[in-house]
N, C-alpha and C positions, 0 to 999 in steps of 0.2 A: 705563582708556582703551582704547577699539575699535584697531583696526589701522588706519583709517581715520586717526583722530586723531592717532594714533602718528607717519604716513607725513607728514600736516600739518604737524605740530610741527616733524618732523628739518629739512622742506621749508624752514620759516620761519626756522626758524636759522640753515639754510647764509645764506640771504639777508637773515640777521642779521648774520652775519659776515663775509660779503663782499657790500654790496649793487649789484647785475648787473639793468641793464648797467651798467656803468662808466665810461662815457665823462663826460669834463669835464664840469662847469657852464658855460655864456656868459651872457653878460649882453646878445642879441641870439639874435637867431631862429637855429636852427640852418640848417648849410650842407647845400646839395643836395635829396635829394629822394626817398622812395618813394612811386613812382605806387600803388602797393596802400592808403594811406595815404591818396591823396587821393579823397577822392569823388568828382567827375566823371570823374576817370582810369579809378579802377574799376568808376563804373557804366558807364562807355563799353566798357570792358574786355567787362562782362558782357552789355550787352544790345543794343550798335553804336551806341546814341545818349548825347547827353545828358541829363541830368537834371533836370527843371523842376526842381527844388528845390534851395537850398543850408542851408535854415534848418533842416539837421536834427538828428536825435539820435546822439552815438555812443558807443559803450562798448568801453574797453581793461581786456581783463578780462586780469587777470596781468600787469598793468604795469610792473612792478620798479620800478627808480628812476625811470622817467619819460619813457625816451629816445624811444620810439614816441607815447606819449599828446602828445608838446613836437610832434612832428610834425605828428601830428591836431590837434593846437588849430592850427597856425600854417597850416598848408597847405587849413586849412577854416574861416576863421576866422568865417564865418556859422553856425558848427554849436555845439551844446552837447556837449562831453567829458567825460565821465566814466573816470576811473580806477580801479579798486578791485583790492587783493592782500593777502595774506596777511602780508605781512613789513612791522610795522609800520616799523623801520629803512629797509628800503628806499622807502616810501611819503614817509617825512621827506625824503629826497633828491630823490623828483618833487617834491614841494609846492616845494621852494626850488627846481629846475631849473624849472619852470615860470612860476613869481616873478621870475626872475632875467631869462630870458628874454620876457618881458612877455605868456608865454600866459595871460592873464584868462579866456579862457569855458573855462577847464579847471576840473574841481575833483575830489578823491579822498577815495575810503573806505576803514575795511580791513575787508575781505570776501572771503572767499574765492569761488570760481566757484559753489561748491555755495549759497552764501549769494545768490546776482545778485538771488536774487526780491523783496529787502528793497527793492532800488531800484524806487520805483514808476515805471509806463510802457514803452512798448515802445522799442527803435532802429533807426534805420535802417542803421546800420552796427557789428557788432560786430568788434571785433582781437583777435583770442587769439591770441597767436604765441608757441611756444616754451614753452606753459603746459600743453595736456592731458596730455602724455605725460608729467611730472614729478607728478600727479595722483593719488590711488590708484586711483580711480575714473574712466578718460578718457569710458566711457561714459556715463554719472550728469553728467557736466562738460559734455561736450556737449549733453546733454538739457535740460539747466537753462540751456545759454544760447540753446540753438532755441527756448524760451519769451519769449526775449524778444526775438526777433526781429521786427520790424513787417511787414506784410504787401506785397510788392515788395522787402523788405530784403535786406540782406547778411550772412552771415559771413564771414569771412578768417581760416582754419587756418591752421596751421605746427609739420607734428607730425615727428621725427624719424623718418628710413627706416635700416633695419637692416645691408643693402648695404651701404652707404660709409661706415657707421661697424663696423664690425668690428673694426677694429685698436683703436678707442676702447673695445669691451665688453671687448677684453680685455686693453687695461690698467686701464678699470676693476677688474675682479677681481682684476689684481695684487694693486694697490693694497690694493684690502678686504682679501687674505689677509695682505700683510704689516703691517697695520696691528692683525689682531686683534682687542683688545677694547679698542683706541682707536677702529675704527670710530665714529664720528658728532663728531671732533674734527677739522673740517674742516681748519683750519692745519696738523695734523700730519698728514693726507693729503693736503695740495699739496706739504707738504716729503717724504714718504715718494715722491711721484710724480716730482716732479723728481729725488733721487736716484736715480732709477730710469731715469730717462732719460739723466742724466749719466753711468752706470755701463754703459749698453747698448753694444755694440760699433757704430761708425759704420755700419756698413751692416746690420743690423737692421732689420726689415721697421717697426714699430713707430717705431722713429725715423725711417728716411726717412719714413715716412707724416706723422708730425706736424710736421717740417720740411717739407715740399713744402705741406703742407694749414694747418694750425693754429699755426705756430711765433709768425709776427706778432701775435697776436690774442693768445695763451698769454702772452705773456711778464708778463701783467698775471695778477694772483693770483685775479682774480675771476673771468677766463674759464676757469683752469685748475680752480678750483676747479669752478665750473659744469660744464663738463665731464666730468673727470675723478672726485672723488668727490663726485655727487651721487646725499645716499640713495636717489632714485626715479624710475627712468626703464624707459621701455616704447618701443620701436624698432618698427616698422611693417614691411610689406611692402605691395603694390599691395592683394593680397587682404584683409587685416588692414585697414587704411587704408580699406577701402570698407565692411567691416563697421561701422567707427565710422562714417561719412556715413549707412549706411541708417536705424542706430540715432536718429540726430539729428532723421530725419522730415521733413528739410528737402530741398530740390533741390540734385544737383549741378552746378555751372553750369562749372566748368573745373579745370584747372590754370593759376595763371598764368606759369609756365614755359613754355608751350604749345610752345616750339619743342625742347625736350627729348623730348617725349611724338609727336615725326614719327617715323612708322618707317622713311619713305624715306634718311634720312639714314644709317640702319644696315644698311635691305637694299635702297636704291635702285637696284645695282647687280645687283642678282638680278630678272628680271620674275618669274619663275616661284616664287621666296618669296613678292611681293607678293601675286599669284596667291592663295594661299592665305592669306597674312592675313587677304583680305575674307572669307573663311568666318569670322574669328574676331570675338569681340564687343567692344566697347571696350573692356572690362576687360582680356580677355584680351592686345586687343593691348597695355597697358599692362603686364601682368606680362611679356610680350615685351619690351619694350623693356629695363624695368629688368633682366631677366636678360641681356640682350642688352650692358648698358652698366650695369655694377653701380656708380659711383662717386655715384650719386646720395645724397646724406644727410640730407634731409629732402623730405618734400610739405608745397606748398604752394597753397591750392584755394579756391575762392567756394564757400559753397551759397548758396539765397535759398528764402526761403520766396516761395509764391506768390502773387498775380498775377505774377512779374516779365515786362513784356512786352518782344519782342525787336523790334530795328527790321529791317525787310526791306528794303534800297536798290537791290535788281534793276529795279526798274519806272526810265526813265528818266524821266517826267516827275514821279514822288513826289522822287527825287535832285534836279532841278534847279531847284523849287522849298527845297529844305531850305539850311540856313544853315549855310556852314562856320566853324568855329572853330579857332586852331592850336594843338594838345596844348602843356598849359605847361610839362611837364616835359621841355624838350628845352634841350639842352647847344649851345653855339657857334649857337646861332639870333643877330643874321640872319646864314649862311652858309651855302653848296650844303654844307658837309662838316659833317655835327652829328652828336652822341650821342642816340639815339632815347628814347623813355622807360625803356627799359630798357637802358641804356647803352651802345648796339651804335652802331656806324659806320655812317649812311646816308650816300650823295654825291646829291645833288639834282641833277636833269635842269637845263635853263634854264627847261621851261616850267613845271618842278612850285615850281621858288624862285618865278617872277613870278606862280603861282597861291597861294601859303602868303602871299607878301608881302600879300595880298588878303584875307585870312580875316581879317575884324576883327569877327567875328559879330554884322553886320548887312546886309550885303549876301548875295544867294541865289547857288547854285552857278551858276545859269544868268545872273545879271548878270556876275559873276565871268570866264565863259566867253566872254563878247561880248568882255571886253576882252583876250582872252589867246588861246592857240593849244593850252593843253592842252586834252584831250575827256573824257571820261563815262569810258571806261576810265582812265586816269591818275587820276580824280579818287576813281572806287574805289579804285586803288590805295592810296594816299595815307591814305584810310581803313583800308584793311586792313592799313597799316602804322602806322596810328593815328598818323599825324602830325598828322589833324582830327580834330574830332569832329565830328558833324551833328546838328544840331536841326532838328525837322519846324515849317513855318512855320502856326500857327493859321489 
């Protein structure tokens, strides 16, 4: 057996034996909401408009038991999902979460990433989260699913950054050392871990870290497991993490964190750093920042193979012919005080509530305007905090 195979097998057992994610079954659509997940969300995310199409294709490649794939079927429910993983156990868990939950246009294989080419046809949206860097291959992983990307399409990474997990590699290694030649007996590596944390003195860097960061999440044996003794993981930096985007051959279109990735926020208070930032290149300002503010613990980023076109709304009479629509992943809508799509606290003006109440996406921004007292600036705003979205009118 290659090392390749090897790395496969260990991968498929932990999640043989504990199948992750974990979260309950319902027998109803799950609650809430990732906008990254929803396609209109995140083609607006990537390109400032909406999407002519809903009847697309998408692929959750490294699905585990299902919890993101229950997403994508229900929050895109014109689209065809596919799921495919390595762990036949955890795959038995999406089929019945999915079932349970009444996502019909899902359906799953077991396949691993290096295997995607068996499914015939291209997507328009692929999710890999949380699956390359557990990989042996993350470069080979991502190459095989930039092939099956459709042309305007999407990917959505989510590879672990090295930073803010530190304290995590190195009780990984505890762990491995005291474990021996039980290494690859995952139960007896959550219980050698947990010992180990119950044994550490209270103030213990290692402890406060997994108490302030991971304690809620851990206390379930499948995240710690996951975690903590999983045989194969590969941790990122800015530079590292752009070597695997080049390799992919596809476009990098963001991070969708984007407000992590401001430098103003770490040296807004210095002009004379800013100053010199702009000598530096994106990348660079990104390896800035993360040295600058190390607690980050994963990326998370679109590419798109191309065509994908970007909408331009600067022109004021292209905007006031376009069609507002209001982002559906928002919290406490109708109210001035809501959670945005990415669960942040906006307070709405008077004129921007009586202009959102208006976006029923059929009326144009410029009909909308006659009846109201917000203007063209406000209305970009609004866009730029992606409360709407806009479609260009035929």
């Amino acid at each position: 057996m290659s090392d390749s195979q090897t790395i496969s097998t260990a991968v498929a057992n932990l999640y043989n034996t504990y199948p992750f994610p974990p979260e309950p079954l319902l027998d109803e659509p799950p609650p809430g909401y990732n906008w990254r997940w929803h396609w209109t969300s995140a083609y607006n995310f990537c390109t400032g408009q909406k999407p002519q199409r809903q009847d697309i294709r998408i692929l959750d490649a490294g699905c585990g038991t299902g919890v993101g794939t229950e997403y994508l079927a229900h929050l895109n429910p014109q689209a065809s999902v596919v799921g495919i993983d390595l762990s036949a156990g955890a795959l038995d868990v999406a089929r019945e979460r999915c079932q349970r939950s009444g996502a019909k246009n899902a359906e799953f294989h077991h396949l691993s990433l290096f295997d995607v080419e068996q499914i015939p046809g291209e997507f328009d949206l692929i999710n890999c989260v949380g699956v390359l860097h557990h990989t042996p291959d993350p470069i080979g992983g991502i190459q095989a699913l930039a092939k099956k990307v459709a042309p305007g399409g999407l990917l959505h990474i989510f590879v672990y950054a090295e930073l803010g997990r530190w304290e995590i590699q190195l009780m990984q290694k505890a762990i491995a050392l005291l474990q021996g030649d039980k290494r690859g007996d995952y139960r007896d590596g959550v219980q050698v871990g947990r010992q180990i944390f119950a044994s550490l003195p209270e103030n213990n860097r290692l402890v406060q870290y997994e108490k302030r960061r991971w304690a809620m999440e851990n206390h379930r044996d499948e995240c710690f497991a996951d975690m903590y003794v999983h045989p194969q993981e590969i941790d990122y930096n800015v530079e590292t993490v752009f070597e695997l985007i080049d390799a992919s051959g596809l476009d990098f279109v963001g991070f969708s964190n984007s407000g992590y990735w401001e430098i103003d926020r770490l040296l807004g208070k210095a002009p004379e750093l800013i100053e010199r930032v702009k000598g530096l290149s994106d990348r660079q300002v990104y390896r800035l920042i993360e040295l600058l503010d190390p607690e980050i613990t994963h990326y998370e980023f679109f590419l798109s193979r191309p065509p994908l076109p970007k909408a331009d709304w600067s022109n004021d009479s292209v905007l006031l012919k376009a069609v507002p629509e209001r982002h559906p992943c928002m919290e406490g809508w109708p109210g001035k005080s809501i959670f945005n799509y990415d669960y942040k606290v906006v307070t709405l003006s008077d004129t921007e509530f009586e202009f959102l109440q208006k976006c029923d996406g059929k009326a144009t921004v410029e009909e909308i305007l006659t009846q109201g007292k917000l203007d063209l600036s406000g209305v970009r705003k609004l866009r730029e905090q992606q409360l709407i979205f806009l479609a260009k009118t035929v």
